[in-house]
C-alpha positions in Angstrom: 1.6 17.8 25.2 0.7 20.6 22.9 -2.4 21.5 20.8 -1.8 22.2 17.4 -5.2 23.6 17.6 -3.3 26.7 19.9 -0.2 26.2 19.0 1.1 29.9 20.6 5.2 31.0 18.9 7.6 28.7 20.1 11.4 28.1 18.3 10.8 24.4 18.3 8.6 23.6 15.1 5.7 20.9 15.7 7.5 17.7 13.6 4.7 15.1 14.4 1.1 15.3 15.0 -1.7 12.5 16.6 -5.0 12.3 14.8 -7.8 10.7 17.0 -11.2 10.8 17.4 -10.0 11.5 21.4 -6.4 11.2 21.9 -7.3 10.5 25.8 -8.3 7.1 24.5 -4.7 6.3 23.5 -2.8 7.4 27.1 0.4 5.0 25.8 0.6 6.6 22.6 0.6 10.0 24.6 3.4 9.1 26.4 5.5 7.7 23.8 5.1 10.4 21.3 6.2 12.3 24.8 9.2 10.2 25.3 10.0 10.4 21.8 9.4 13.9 20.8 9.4 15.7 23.4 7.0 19.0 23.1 7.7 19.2 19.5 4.4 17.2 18.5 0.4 18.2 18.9 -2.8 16.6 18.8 -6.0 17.2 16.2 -9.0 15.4 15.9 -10.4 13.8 12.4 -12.6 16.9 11.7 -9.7 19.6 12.8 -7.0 17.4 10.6 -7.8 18.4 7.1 -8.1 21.8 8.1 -4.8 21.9 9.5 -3.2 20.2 6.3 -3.7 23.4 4.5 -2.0 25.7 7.1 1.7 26.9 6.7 2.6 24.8 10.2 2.1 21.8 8.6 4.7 22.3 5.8 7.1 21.1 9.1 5.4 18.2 9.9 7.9 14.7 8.8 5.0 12.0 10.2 1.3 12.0 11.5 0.4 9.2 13.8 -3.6 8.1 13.1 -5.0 6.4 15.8 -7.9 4.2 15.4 -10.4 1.4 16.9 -13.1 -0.4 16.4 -15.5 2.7 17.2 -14.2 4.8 14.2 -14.9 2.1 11.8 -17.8 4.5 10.8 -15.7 6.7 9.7 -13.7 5.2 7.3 -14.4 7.7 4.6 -13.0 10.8 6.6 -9.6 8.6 8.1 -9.2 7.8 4.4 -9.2 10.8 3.1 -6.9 12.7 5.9 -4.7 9.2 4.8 -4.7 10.8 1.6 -4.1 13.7 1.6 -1.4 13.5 4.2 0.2 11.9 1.4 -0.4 14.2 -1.0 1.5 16.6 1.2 4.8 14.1 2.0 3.9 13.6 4.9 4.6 10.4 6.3 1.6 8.1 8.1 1.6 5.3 10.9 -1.2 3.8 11.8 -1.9 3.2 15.1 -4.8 0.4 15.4 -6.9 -0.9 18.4 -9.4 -4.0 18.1 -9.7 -2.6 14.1 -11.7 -5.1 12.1 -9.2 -6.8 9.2 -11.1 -5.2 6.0 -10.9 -1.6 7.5 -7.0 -2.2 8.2 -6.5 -3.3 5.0 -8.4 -0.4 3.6 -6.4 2.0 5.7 -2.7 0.3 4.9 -3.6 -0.1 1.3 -3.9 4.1 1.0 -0.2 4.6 2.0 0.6 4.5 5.4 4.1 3.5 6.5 3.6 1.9 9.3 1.2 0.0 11.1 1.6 -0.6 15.1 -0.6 -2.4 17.5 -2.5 -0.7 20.2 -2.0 -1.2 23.3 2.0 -0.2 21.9 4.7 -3.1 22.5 7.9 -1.2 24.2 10.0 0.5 21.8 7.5 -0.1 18.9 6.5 3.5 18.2 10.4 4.5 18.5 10.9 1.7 15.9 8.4 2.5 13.7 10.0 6.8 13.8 13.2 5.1 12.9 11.7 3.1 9.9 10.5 6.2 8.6 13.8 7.7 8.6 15.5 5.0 6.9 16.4 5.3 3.4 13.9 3.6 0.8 17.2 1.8 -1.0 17.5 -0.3 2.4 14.8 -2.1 1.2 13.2 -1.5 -2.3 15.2 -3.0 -5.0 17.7 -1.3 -7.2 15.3 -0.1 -10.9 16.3 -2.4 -13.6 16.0 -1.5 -17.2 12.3 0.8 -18.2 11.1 -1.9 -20.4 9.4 -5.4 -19.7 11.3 -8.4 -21.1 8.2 -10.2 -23.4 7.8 -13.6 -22.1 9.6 -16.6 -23.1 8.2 -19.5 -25.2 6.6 -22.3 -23.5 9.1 -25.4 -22.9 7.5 -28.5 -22.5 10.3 -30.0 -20.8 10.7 -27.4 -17.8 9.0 -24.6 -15.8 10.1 -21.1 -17.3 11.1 -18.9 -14.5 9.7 -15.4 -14.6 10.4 -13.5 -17.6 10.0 -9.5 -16.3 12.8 -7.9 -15.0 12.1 -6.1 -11.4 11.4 -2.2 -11.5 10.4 -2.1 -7.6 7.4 -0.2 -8.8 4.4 -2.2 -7.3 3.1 -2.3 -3.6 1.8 -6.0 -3.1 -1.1 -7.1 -0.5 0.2 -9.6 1.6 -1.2 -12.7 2.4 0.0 -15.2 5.1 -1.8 -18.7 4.9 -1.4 -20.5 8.6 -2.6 -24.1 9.6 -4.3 -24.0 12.8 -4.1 -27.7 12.7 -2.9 -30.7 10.3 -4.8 -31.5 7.5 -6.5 -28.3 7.6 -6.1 -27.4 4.0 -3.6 -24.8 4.2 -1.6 -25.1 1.5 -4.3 -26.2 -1.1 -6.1 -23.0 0.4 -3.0 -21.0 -0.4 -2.0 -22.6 -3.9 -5.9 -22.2 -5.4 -6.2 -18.4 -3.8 -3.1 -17.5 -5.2 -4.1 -19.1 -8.8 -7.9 -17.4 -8.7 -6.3 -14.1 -8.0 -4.0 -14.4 -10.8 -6.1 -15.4 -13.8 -8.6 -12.9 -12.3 -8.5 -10.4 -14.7 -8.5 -11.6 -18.7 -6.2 -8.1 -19.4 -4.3 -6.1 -16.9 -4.0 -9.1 -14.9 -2.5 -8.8 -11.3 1.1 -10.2 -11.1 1.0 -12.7 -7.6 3.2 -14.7 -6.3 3.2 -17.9 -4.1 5.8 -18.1 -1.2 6.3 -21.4 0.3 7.8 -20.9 3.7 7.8 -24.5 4.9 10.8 -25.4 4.4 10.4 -28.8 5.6 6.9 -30.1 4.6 6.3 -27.9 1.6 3.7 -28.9 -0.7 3.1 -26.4 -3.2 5.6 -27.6 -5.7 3.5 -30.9 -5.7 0.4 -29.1 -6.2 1.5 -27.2 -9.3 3.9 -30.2 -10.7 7.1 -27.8 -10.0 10.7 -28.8 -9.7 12.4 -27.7 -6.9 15.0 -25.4 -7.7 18.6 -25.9 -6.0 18.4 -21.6 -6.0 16.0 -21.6 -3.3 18.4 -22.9 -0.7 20.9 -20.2 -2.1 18.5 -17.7 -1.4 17.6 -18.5 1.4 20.8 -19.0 2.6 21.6 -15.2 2.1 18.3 -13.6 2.1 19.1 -10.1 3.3 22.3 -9.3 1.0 20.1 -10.9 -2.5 18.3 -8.5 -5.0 14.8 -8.9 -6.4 16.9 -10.4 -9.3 18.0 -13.0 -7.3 14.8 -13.6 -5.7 13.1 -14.1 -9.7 15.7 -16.2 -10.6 15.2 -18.6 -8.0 11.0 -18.6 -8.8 8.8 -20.5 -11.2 6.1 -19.7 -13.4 2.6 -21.8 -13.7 1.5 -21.3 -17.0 2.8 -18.0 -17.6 0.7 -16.4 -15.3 1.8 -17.9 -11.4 5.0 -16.9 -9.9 5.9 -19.1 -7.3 9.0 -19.5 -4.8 9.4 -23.3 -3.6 10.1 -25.0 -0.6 13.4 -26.0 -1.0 14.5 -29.5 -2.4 15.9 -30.9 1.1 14.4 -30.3 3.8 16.1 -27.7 6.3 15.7 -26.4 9.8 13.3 -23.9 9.8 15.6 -21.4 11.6 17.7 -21.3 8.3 15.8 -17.9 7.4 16.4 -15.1 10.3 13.5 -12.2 11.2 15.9 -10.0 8.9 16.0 -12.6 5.7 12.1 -12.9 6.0 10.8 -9.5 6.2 13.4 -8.5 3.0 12.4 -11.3 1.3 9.1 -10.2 1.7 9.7 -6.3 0.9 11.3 -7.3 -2.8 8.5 -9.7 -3.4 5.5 -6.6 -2.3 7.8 -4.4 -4.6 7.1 -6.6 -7.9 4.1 -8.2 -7.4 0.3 -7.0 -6.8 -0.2 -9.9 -4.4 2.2 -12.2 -2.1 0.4 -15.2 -0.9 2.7 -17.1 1.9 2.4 -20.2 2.8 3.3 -20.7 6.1 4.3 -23.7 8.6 2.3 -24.7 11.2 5.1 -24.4 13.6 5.3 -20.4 14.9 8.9 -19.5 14.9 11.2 -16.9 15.3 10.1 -15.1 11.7 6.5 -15.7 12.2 6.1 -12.2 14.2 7.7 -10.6 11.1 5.2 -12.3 8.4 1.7 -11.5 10.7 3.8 -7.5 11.1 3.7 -7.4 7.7 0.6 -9.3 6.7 -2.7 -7.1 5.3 -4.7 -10.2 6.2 -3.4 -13.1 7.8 -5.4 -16.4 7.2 -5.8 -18.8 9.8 -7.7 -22.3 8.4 -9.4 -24.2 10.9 -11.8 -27.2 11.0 -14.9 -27.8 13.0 -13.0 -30.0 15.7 -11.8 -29.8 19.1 -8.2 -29.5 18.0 -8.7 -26.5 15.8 -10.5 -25.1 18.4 -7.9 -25.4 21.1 -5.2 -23.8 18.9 -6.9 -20.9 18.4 -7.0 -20.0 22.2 -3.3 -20.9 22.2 -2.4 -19.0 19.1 -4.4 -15.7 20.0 -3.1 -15.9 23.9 0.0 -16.1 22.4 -0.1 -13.1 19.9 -2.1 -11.2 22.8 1.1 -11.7 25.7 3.4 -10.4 22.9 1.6 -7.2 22.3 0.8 -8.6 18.2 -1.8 -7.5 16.1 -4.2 -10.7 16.7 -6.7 -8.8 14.8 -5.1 -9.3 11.6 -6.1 -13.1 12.2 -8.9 -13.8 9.8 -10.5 -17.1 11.0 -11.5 -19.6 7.6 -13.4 -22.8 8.6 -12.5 -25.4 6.3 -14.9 -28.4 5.2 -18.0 -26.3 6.5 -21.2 -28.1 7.0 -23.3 -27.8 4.0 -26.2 -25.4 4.1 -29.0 -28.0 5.1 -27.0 -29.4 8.0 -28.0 -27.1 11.0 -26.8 -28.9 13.6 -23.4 -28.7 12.4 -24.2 -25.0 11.5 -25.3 -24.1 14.6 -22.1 -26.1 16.4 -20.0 -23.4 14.1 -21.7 -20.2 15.6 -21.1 -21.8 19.1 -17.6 -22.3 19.0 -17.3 -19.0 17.2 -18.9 -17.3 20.6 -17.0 -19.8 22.7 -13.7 -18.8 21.4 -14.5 -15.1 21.1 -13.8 -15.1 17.5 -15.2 -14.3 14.2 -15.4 -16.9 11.0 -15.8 -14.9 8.3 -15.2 -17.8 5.5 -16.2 -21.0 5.6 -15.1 -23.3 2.8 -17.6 -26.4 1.8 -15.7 -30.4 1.2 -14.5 -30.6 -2.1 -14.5 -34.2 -1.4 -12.1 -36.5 -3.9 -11.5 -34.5 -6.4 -9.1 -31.9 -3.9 -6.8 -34.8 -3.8 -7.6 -35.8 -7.3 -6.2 -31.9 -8.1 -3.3 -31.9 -5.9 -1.7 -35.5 -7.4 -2.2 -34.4 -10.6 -0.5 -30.9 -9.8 -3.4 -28.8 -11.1 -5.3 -25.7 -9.9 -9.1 -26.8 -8.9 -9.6 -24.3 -11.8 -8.1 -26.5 -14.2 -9.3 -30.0 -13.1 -12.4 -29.6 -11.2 -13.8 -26.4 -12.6 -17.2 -26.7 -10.9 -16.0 -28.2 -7.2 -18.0 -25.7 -4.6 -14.6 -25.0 -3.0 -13.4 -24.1 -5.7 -16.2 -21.6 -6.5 -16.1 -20.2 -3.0 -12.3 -19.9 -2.8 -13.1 -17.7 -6.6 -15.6 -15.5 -4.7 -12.7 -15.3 -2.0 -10.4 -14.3 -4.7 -12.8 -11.6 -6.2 -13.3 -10.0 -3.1 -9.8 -9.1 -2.6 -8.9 -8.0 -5.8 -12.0 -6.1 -5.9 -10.9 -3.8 -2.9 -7.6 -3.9 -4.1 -8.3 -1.8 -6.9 -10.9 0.1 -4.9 -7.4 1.0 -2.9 -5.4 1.6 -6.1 -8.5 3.9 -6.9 -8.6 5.8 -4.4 -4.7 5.8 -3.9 -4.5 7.9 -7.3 
């Protein structure tokens, strides 16, 4: 390995550089960047980065790999900045996180950075992740359409307009898995109301989000938002990783103008239809045209599931205060743990919550939180009959139940993250 910070004449140019607090605390990452590079890559600390930035050695650097954990959550401020700036200089970023809290990931992913890879480092994942960066950006962003904004159509009573704007490929979307940890947890009404708080957010400028229904069985969000299911789904899906992102808005719906959403399909398939490859492009044209992609996901974990939580910012798991729930959240996390996969994306929502005066039931939530080694940083109140009440009649809570206190927590939800979203766009510019 070779210092940067001593870097003595050599004919072979430093390509790479690690930036850690102590490199020593990330030995696989030493010998991977080893393996892959050779002695063509050096080491800096956070304080020694910035300064190095500025020299004329780093005009030969191609990619910087930032290594963090849960220790340099403190410094947040200084990571984002070398994040930035790195940027500022083309040079390319993958994050390398360790037991990273899912806020601070999202933070750091939100400023630019390539890649993300797990620590401790699945085999080949680093060497992957080089590759990525070397792949051209036409491999997966979609082709520019035309400069200007088609206006939107007319409302048609009689069917669901699909969306009107053409695809530039000029946004960068948060993405946002939904996951049942057990039936009946609330997943998809979780997912459809999320996805419709976040997009009527804003009364100008308002994010553009979309709603991915991934259940290609059981799908419910069409019900929940009175939607016909479209017959262009199935083509889509069908073909995922040779369609465009006009392909992909062609087969999508609008809710009132405002909600794009992609259905389940109308019969139900195999949900092995959709390959790794279809999922993750389907998911790169939809982060290229919208602000946020909510996902609803199956309960089952499949093939693709990997490549949804690889690409997630925050993956939502919903959960209910039951033995069940509680079980499947030591299989899931064992699971993700034996693969090498970031667990700690997994953000843990407890769904019908005991209300605030009930502290027995309160106090059985912050047991099975320390039981099962977890955190549950949302809990959702009962929104009793008027969830179902919503759902039949295919209407946001928003729109039917207006004052429901899950609705009003799922809003708060909704703020949050497009709050620090454009704290990210912010600070991004």
């Amino acid at each position: 390995m070779t210092s940067v910070a001593t870097l003595q004449p050599d004919p072979a140019p430093i390509v790479a550089c690690t930036i850690s607090r102590d490199v020593q605390n990330f030995e696989m990452l030493i010998d991977d960047m080893e393996n892959e590079l050779g002695e063509s890559w050096g080491d800096l600390n956070f304080h020694d980065a910035l300064i190095f930035f500025e020299q004329p050695e780093a005009k030969s650097l191609r990619f910087v790999a930032i290594a963090v954990n849960a220790e340099d959550e403190a410094d947040m401020t200084l990571i984002s900045e070398i994040i930035r700036t790195a940027k500022s200089k083309s040079i390319k970023v993958i994050l390398i996180a360790d037991q990273v809290g899912p806020v601070a990931l999202h933070q750091l992913l939100r400023l630019g950075a390539e890649d993300f890879v797990p620590y401790p480092l699945p085999d080949g994942a680093l060497h992957e992740a080089i590759e990525r960066l070397s792949a051209p950006v036409a491999a997966v962003a979609p082709a520019p359409a035309a400069a200007t904004t088609v206006a939107p159509e007319p409302p048609a009573p009689a069917a669901q307009p699909s969306p009107s704007f053409k695809s530039k490929g000029d946004r960068d979307g948060v993405v946002l898995p939904v996951h049942a940890l057990a039936g009946g947890c609330g997943a998809s009404n979780f997912a459809v109301n999320l996805a419709w708080e976040l997009a009527t957010m804003a009364k100008t400028d308002a994010a553009r989000v979309c709603l991915i229904d991934l259940d290609f069985q059981y799908g419910s969000v069409a019900t929940y938002l009175d939607l016909p299911r479209k017959e262009a789904v199935f083509d889509l899906l069908s073909d995922a990783t040779s369609a465009d992102s006009d392909a992909m808005l062609a087969a999508m719906l609008t809710f009132n103008d405002k909600l794009h959403v992609l259905t389940a399909p109308s019969d139900m398939l195999p949900l092995d239809i959709a390959s790794p490859d279809d999922i993750a492009h389907l998911i790169d044209m939809a982060r290229t045209n919208f602000d946020f992609v909510i996902i609803d996901m199956p309960k089952t974990i499949v093939a693709w599931t990997e490549t949804v939580l690889s690409r997630a910012h925050v993956y939502f798991a919903l959960m209910e205060l039951d033995l069940r729930s509680a079980q499947n959240v030591l299989r899931l996390v064992r699971a993700l743990k034996a693969e090498g996969l970031p667990h700690e994306k997994l953000r843990y929502v407890l769904n019908k919550a005991p209300k605030f005066t009930d502290l027995s039931a309160k106090s059985r939530v912050k047991r099975m939180a320390e039981s099962l080694d977890i955190s549950i940083e949302v809990q959702l109140p009962d929104g009793g009959a008027q969830i179902t009440q919503a759902n039949d009649h295919g209407l946001p809570l928003s729109e039917n139940a207006a004052k429901n206190p899950l609705r009003k927590e799922i809003q708060k939800l909704a703020k949050s993250l497009f709050d620090m979203n454009k704290a990210a766009e912010t600070g991004k510019s």
